[in-house]
C-alpha positions as a Markdown table, in Angstrom:
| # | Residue | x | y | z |
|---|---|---|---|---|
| 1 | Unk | 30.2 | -7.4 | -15.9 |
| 2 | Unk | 27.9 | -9.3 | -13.6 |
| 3 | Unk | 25.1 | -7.7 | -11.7 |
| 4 | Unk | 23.7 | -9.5 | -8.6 |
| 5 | Unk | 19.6 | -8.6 | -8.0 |
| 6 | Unk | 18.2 | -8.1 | -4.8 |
| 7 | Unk | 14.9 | -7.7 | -3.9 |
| 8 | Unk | 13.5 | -4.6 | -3.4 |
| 9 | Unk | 12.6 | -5.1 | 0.1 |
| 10 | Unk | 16.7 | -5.9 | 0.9 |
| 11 | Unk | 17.3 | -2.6 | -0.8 |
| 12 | Unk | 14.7 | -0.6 | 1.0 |
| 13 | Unk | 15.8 | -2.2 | 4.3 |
| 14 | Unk | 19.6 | -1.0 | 3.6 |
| 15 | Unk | 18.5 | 2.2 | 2.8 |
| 16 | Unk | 16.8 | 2.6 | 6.0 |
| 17 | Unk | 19.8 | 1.3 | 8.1 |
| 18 | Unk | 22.2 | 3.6 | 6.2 |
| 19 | Unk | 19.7 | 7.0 | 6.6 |
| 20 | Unk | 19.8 | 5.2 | 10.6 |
| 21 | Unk | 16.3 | 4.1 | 10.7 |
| 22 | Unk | 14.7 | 0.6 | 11.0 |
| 23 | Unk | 11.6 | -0.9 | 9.6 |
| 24 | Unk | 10.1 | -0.6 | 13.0 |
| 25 | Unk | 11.1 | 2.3 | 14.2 |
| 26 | Unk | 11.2 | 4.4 | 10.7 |
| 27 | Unk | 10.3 | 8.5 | 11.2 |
| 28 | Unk | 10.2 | 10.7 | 8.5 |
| 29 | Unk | 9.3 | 14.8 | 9.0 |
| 30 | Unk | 6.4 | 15.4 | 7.0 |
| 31 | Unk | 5.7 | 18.9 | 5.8 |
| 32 | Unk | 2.4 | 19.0 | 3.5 |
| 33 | Unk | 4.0 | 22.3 | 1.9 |
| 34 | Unk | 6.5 | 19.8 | -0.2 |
| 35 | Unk | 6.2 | 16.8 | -2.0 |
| 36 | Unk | 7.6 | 13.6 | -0.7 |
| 37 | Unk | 8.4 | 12.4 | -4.5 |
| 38 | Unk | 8.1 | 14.1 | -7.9 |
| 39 | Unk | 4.9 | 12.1 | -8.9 |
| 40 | Unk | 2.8 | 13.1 | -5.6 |
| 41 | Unk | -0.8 | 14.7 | -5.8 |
| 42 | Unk | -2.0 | 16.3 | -3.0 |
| 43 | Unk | -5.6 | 15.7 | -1.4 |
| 44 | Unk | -6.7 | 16.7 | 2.1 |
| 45 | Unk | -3.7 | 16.9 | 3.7 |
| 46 | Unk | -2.2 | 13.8 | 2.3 |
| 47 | Unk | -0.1 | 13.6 | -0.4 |
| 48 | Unk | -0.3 | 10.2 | -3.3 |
| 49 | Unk | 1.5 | 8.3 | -5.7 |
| 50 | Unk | 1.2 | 5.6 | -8.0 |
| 51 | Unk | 4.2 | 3.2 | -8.9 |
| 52 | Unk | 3.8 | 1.2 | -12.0 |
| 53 | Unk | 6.5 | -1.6 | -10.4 |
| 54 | Unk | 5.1 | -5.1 | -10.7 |
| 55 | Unk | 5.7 | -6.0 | -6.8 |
| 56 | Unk | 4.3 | -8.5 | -4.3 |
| 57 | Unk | 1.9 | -6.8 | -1.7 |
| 58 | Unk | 4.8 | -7.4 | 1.2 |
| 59 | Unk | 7.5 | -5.2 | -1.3 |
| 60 | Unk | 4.6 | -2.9 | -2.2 |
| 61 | Unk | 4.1 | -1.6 | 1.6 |
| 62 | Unk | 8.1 | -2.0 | 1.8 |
| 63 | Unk | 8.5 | 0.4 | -1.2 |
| 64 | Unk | 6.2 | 2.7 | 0.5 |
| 65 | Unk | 7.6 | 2.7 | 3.9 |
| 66 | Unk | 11.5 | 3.3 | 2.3 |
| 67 | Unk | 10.1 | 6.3 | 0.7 |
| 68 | Unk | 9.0 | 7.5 | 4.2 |
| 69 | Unk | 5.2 | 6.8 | 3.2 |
| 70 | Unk | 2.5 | 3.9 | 3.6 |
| 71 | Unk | 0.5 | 2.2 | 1.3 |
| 72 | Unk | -2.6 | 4.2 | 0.5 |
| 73 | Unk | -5.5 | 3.8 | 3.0 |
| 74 | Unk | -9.5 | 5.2 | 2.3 |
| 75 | Unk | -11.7 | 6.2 | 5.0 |
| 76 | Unk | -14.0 | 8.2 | 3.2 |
| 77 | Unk | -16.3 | 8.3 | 0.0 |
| 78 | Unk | -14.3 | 11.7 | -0.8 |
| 79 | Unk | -11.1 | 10.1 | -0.5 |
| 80 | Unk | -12.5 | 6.8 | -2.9 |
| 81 | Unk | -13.2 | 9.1 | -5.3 |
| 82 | Unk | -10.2 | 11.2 | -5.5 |
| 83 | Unk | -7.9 | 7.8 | -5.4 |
| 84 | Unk | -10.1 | 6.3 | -8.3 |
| 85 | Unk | -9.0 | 9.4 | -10.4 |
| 86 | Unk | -5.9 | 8.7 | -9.1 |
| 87 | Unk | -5.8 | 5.3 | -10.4 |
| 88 | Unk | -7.3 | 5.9 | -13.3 |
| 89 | Unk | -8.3 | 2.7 | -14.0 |
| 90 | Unk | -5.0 | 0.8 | -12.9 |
| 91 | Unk | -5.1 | -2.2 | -10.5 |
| 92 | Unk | -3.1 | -0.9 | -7.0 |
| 93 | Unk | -2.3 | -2.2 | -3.9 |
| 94 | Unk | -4.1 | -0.3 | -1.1 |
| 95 | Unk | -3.1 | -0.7 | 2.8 |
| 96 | Unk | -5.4 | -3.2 | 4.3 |
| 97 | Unk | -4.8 | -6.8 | 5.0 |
| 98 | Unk | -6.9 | -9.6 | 6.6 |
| 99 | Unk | -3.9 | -11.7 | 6.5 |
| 100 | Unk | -3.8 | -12.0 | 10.6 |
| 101 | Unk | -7.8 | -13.2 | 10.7 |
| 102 | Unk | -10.0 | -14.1 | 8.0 |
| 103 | Unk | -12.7 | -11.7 | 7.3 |
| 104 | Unk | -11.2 | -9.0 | 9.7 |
| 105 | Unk | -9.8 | -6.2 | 7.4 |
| 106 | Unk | -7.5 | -4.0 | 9.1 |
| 107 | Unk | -6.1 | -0.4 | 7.4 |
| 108 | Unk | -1.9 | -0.9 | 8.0 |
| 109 | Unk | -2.2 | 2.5 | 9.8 |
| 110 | Unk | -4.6 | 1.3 | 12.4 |
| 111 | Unk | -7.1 | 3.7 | 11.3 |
| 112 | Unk | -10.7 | 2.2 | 11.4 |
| 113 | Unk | -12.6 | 0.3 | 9.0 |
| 114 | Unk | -15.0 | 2.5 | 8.7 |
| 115 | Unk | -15.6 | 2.9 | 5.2 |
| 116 | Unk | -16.1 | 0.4 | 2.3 |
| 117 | Unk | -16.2 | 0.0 | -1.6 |
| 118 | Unk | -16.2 | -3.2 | -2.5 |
| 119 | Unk | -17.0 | -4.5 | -5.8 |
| 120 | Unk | -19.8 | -6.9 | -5.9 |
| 121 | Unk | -19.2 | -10.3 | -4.6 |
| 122 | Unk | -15.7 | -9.3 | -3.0 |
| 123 | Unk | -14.2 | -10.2 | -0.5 |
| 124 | Unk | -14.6 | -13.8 | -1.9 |
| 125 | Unk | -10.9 | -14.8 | -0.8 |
| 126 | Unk | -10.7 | -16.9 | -4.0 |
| 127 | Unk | -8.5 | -20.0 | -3.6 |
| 128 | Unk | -8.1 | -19.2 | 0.1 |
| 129 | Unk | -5.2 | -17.1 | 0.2 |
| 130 | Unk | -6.6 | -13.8 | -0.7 |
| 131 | Unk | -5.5 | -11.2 | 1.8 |
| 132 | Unk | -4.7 | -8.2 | 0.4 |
| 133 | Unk | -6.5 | -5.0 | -1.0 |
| 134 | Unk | -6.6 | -3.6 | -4.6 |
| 135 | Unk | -8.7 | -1.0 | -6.9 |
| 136 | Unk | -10.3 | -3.1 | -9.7 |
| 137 | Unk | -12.3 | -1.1 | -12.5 |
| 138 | Unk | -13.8 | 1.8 | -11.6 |
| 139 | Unk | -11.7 | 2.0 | -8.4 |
| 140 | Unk | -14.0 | -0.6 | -6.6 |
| 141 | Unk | -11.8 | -2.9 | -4.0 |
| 142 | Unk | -11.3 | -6.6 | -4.1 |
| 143 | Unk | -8.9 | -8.8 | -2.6 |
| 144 | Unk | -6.2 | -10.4 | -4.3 |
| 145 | Unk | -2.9 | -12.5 | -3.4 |
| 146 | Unk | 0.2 | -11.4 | -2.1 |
| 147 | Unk | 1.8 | -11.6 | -5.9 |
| 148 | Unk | 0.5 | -13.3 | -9.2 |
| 149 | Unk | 0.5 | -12.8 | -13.0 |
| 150 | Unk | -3.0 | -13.3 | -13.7 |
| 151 | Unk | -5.1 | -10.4 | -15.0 |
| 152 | Unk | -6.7 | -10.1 | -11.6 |
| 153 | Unk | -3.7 | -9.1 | -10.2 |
| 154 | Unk | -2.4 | -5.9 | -9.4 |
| 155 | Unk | 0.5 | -4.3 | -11.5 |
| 156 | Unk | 1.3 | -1.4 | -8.9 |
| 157 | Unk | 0.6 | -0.3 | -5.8 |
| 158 | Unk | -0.7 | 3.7 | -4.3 |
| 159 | Unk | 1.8 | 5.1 | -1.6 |
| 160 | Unk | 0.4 | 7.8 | 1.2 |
| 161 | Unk | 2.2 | 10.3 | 3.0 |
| 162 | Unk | -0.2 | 11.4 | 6.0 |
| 163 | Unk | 0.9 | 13.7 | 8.8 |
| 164 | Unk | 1.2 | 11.5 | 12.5 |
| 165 | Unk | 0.2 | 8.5 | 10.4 |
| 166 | Unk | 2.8 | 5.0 | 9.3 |
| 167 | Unk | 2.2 | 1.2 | 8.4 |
| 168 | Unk | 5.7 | 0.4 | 10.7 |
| 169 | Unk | 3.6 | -1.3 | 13.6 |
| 170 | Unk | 1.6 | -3.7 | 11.5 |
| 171 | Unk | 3.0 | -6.5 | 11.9 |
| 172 | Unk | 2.8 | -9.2 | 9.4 |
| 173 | Unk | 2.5 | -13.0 | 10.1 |
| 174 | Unk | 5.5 | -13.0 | 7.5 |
| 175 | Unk | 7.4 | -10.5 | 9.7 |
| 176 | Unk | 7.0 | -12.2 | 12.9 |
């Protein structure tokens, strides 16, 4: 038998064209009274989960979006801490990208940049194409490729499910 693979961003487009959504246009009910998927933890209204799936930052927020969620976003020290529990010492994918301008870090969900925990000496955008966020040790952010091996990299990502809240509008360069 021979199996074709696609990526996981194909897949989680088709399912979202066969449930009669679209990537930009993707609405999902939310009630905080259920979980959204089996591994969810709930915090302040929100509801979390890690994925151990070794994805590039674009499939990561895809993943999340299929599922009817975003990539994690933190806007508060109470939130930092309850995501680096969360994490528990993993490296994740969080929402925010200064992939459109350099030094501009923007949460996926428009929410403001507010709030900050980055490790010493990051953002360093190291070899000039780090745009994307991550927890490093101790749940301290730095940003890291889109996808990579290295030990630097992340090896999951941290999906959210917030009431009124999705990633669909940001727009990626690599969308446009």
């Amino acid at each position: 038998m021979s199996c074709r693979h696609y990526p996981l961003t194909a897949i989680a487009m088709l399912l979202l064209s066969a449930c009669g959504g679209s990537r930009d246009a993707a609405t999902v009910s939310f009630d905080p009274a259920t979980p959204p998927h089996p591994d969810a933890v709930f915090f302040n209204g929100h509801w979390y989960a890690a994925f151990d799936i070794h994805l590039s930052w674009h499939e990561a927020k895809a993943h999340c979006e299929a599922l009817g969620g975003h990539l994690a976003t933190i806007t508060s020290q109470a939130e930092q801490d309850f995501i680096t529990e969360l994490a528990d010492g993993r490296y994740l994918y969080l929402g925010a990208s200064d992939e459109i301008e350099e030094d501009v870090w923007v949460w996926i969900t428009g929410e403001p940049w507010d709030f900050t925990y980055w490790m010493e000496g990051q953002p360093n955008n190291y070899g000039g194409a780090e745009d994307y966020l991550a927890t490093y040790d101790g749940g301290e952010w730095v940003d890291v490729d889109d996808f990579g091996d290295s030990f630097w990299m992340p090896t999951g990502f941290l999906c959210e499910w917030s009431p009124g809240l999705s990633s669909t509008g940001y727009q990626s360069p690599q969308d446009r």
